[in-house]
C-alpha positions as a LaTeX table, in Angstrom:
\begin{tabular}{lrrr}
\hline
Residue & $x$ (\AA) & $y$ (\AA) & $z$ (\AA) \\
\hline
Unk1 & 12.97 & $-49.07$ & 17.11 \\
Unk2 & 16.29 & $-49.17$ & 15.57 \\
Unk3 & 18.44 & $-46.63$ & 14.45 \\
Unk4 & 18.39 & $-47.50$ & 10.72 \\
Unk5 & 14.04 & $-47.56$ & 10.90 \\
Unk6 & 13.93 & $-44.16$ & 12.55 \\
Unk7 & 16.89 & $-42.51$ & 9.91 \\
Unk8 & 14.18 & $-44.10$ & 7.05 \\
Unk9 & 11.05 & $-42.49$ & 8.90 \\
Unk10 & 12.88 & $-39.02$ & 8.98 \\
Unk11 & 13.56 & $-39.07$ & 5.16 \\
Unk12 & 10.06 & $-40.23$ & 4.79 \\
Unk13 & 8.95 & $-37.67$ & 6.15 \\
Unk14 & 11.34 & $-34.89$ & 4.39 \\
Unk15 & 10.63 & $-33.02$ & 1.17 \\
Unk16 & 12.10 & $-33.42$ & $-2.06$ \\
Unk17 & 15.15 & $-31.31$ & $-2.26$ \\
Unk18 & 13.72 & $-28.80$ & $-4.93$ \\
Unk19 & 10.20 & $-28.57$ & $-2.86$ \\
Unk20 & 12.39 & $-27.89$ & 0.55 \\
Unk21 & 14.21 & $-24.77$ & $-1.16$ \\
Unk22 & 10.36 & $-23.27$ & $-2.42$ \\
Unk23 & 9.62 & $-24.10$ & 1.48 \\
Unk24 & 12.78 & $-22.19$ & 3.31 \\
Unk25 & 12.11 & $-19.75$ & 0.49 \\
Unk26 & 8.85 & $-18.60$ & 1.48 \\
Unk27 & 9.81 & $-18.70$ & 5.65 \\
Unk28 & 12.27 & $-16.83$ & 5.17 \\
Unk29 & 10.29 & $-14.61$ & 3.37 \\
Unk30 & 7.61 & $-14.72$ & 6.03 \\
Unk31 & 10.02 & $-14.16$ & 8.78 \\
Unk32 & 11.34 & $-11.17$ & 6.99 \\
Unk33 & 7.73 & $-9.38$ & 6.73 \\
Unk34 & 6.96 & $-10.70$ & 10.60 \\
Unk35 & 10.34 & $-9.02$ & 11.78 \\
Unk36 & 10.74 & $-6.09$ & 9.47 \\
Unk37 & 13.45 & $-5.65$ & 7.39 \\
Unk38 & 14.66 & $-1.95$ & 8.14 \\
Unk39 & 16.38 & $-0.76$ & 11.61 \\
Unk40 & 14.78 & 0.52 & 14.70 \\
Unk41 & 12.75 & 3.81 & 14.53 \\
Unk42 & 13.47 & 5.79 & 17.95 \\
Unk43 & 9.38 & 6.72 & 17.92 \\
Unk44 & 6.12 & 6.84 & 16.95 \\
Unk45 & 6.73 & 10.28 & 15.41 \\
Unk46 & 8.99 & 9.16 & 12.99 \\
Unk47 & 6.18 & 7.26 & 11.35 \\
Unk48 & 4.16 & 8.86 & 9.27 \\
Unk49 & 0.61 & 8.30 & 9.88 \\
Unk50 & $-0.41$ & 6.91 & 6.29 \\
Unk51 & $-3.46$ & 4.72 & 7.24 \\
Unk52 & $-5.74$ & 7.32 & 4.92 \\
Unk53 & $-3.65$ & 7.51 & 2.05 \\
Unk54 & $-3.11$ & 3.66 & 1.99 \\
Unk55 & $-6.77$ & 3.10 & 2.17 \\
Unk56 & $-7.69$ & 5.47 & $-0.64$ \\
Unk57 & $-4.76$ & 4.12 & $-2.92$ \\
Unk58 & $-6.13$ & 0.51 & $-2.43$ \\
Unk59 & $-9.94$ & 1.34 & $-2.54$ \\
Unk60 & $-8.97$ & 3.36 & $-6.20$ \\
Unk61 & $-6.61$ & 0.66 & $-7.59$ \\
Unk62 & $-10.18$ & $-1.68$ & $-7.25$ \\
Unk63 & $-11.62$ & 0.91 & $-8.77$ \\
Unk64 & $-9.27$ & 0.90 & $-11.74$ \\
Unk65 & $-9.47$ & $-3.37$ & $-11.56$ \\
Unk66 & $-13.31$ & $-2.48$ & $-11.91$ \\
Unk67 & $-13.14$ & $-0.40$ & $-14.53$ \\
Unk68 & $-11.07$ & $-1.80$ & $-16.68$ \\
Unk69 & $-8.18$ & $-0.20$ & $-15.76$ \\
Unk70 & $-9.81$ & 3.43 & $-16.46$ \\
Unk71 & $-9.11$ & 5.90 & $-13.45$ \\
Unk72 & $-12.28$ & 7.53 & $-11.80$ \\
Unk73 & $-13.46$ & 10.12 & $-14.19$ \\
Unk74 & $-14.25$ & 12.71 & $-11.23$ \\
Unk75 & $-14.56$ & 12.51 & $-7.60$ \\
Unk76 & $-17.78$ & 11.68 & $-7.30$ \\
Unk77 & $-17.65$ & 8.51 & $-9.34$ \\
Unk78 & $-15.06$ & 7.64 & $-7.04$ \\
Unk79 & $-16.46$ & 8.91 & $-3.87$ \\
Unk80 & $-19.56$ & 6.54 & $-4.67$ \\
Unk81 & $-17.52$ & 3.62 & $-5.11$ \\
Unk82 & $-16.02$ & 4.08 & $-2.21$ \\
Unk83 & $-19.17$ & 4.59 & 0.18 \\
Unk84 & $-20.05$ & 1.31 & $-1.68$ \\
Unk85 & $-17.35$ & $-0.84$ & $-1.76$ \\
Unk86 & $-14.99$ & 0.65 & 1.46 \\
Unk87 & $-16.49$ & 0.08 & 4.20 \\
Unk88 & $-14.37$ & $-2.05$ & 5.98 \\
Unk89 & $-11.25$ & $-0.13$ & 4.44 \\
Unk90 & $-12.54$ & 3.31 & 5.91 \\
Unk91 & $-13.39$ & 1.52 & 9.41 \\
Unk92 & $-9.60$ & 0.37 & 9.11 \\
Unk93 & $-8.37$ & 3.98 & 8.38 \\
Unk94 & $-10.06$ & 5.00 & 11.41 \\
Unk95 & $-12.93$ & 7.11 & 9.92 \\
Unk96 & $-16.25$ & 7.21 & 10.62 \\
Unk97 & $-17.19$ & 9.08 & 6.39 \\
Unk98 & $-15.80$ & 8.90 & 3.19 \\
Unk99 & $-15.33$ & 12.52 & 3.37 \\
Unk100 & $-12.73$ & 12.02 & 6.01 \\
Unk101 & $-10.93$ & 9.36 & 4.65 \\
Unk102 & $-9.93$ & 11.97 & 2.13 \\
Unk103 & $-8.39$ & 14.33 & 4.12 \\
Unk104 & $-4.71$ & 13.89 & 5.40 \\
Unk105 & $-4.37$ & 13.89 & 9.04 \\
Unk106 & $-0.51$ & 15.40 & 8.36 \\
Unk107 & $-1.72$ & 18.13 & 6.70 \\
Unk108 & $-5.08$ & 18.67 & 7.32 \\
Unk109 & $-6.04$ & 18.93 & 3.53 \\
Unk110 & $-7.60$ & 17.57 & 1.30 \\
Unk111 & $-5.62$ & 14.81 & $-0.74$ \\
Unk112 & $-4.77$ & 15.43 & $-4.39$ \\
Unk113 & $-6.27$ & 12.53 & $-5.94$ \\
Unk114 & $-5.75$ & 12.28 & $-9.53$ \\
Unk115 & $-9.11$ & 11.69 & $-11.90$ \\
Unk116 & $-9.98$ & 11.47 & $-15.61$ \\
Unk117 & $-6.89$ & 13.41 & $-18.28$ \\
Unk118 & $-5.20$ & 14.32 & $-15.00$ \\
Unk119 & $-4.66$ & 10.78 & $-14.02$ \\
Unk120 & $-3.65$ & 9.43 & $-17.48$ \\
Unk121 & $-0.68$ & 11.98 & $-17.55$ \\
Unk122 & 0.57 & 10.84 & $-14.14$ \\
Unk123 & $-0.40$ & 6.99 & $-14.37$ \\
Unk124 & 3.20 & 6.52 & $-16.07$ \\
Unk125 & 4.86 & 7.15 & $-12.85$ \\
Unk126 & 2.16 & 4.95 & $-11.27$ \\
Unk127 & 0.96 & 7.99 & $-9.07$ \\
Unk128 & $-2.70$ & 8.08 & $-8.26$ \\
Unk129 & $-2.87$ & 10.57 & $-5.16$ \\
Unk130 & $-0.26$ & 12.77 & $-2.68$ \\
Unk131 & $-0.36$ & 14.77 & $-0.03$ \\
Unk132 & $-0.73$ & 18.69 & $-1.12$ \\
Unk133 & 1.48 & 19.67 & 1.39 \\
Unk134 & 2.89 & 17.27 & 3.54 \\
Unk135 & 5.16 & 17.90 & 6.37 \\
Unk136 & 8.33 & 19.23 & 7.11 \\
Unk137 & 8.97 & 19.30 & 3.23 \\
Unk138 & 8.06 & 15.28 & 3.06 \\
Unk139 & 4.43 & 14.00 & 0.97 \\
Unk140 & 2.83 & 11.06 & 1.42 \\
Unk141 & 2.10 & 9.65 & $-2.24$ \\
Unk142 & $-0.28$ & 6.70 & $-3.08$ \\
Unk143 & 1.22 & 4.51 & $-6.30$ \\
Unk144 & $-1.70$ & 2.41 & $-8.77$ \\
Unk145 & $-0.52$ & $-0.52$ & $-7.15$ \\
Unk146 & $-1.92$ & $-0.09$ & $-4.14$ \\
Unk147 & 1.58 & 1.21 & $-2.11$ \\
Unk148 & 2.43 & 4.59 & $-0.45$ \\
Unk149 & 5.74 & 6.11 & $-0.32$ \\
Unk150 & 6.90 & 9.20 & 1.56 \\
Unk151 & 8.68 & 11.46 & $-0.71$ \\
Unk152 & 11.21 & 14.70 & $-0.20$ \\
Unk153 & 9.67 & 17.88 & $-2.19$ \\
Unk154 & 12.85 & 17.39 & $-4.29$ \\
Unk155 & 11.61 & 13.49 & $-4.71$ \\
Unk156 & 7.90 & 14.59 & $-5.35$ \\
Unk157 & 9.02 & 17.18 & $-8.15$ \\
Unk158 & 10.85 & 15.19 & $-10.42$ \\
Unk159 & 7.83 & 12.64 & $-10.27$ \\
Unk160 & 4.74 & 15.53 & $-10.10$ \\
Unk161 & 6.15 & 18.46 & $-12.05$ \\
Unk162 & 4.23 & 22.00 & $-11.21$ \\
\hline
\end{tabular}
């Protein structure tokens, strides 16, 4: 094969110029969610352990999808969706009932999830559920979209006023 066949092969076989960008773009996006893109952490403690939370925030942003974008009017209309449609999302949090998936294993309370009036004065900040203490003066808080975020109680107030 000659040089010339071979250099026509390789551009054969390359993208268009605008399609290669879209393709770096999304490795490099890829590589930065497969490698992290935050320094170490020294240990496990540092973590927060926000399996719960993140599995209640998602299994009530479906919820809201479901409903039309409504928030659960009580806990028990959500608790039933939940045994219904979370299975595999409370298996993944580690629970074995629904009961426990709403309890914080920081804490070791009960989460404050947000239903009905309550919800529709907080849904402007996107908050759906928090921690009701936390620990060492840091709350876990689940967003509508389906995120959690630890906050500072200084944080947490200016969002969730008393």
């Amino acid at each position: 094969m000659r040089e010339t066949d071979l250099e026509e092969d390789i551009e054969n076989m390359m993208l268009p110029p605008h399609e290669r960008r879209c393709f770096y773009a999304l490795l490099y996006f890829l590589l930065t969610i497969a490698t992290g893109c935050g320094g170490e952490v020294a240990n496990d403690d540092a973590v927060p352990d926000d399996s719960r939370i993140k599995q209640l925030t998602t299994l009530y942003a479906v919820s809201m999808n479901s409903q039309g974008g409504r928030p659960p009017a009580d806990e028990a209309e959500f608790k039933e969706f939940v045994t219904k449609s979370g299975e595999e999302l409370i298996k993944s949090a580690g629970v074995n009932a629904v009961d426990e998936l709403f309890v914080s294993p920081r804490d070791n309370e009960p989460y404050v999830v947000l239903y009905g009036n309550e919800a529709a004065r907080l849904i402007n900040q996107g908050i759906v559920m928090h921690e009701r203490t936390g620990v060492g003066g840091r709350r876990l808080v689940g967003y509508r979209g389906g995120f959690v975020n630890e906050l500072d109680d200084a944080e947490f107030r200016k969002l969730v006023p008393p």
